[in-house]
C-alpha positions as semicolon CSV with decimal commas, in nm:
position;residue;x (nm);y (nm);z (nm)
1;X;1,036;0,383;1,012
2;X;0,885;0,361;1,326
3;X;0,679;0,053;1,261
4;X;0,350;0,217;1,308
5;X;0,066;0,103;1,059
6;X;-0,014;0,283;0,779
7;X;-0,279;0,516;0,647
8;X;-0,274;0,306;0,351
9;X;-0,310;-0,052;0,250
10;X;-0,116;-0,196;-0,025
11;X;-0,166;-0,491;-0,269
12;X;0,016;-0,832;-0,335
13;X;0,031;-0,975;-0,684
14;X;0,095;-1,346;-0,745
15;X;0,292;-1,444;-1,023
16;X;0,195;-1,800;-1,203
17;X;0,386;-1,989;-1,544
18;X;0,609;-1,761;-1,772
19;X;0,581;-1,463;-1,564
20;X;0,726;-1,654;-1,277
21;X;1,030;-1,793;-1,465
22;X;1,081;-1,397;-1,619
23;X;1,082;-1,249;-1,272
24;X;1,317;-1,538;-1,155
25;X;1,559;-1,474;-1,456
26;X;1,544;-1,167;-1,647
27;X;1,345;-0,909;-1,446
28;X;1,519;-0,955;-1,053
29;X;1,855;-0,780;-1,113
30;X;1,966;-0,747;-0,789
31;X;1,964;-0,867;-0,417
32;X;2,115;-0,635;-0,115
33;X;2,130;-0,817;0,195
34;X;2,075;-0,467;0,387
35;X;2,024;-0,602;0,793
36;X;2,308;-0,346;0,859
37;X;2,138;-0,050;0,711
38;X;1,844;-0,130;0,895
39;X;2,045;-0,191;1,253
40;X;2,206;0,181;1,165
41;X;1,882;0,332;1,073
42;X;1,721;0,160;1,373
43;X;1,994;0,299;1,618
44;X;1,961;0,671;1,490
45;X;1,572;0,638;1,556
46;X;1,697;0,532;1,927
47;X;1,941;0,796;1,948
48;X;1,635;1,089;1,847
49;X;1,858;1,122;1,530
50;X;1,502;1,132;1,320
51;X;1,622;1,318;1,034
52;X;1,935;1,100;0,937
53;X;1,763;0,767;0,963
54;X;1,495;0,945;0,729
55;X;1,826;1,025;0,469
56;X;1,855;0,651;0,509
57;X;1,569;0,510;0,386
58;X;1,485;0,397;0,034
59;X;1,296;0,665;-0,213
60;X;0,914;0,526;-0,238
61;X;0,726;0,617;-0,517
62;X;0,350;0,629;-0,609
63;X;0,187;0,484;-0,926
64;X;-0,124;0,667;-0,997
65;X;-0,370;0,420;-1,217
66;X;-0,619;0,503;-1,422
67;X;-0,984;0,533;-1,347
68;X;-1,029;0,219;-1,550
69;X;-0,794;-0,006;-1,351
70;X;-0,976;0,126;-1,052
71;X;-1,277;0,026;-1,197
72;X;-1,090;-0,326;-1,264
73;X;-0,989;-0,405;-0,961
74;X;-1,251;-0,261;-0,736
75;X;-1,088;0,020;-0,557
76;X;-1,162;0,326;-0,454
77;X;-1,043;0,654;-0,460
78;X;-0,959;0,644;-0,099
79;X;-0,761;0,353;-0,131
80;X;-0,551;0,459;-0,415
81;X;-0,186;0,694;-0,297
């Protein structure tokens, strides 16, 4: 929220033939154009109003994987939340 990097990294997946038509049609249920909520969370971070902007924000959640997968795609246990 405060545009600071992170003590993580994350990973990007690219999507090629029938899974890109899938996520195009069937899987994407929704878009949320949501510049406002960002404006309002950025102007409570302004305003020292920490806490609500927090409320404001989206619920994150982690996916554990297996030690396989790990194994699979080379990461550690470090770089794993």
């Amino acid at each position: 929220m405060y545009f600071n990097n992170l003590n993580y990294r994350s990973i990007q997946v690219g999507l090629t033939g029938i899974a890109v038509e899938k996520y195009v049609n069937d899987w994407i249920v929704s878009i949320e154009d949501i510049s406002d909520k960002c404006r309002g969370i950025n102007y409570l971070i302004s305003d020292k109003k920490t806490e609500e902007a927090r409320n404001m924000l989206p619920l994150e959640n982690i996916y554990p994987i297996t030690d396989n997968v790990r194994s699979i795609i080379f990461a550690s246990e470090q770089t794993i939340y």
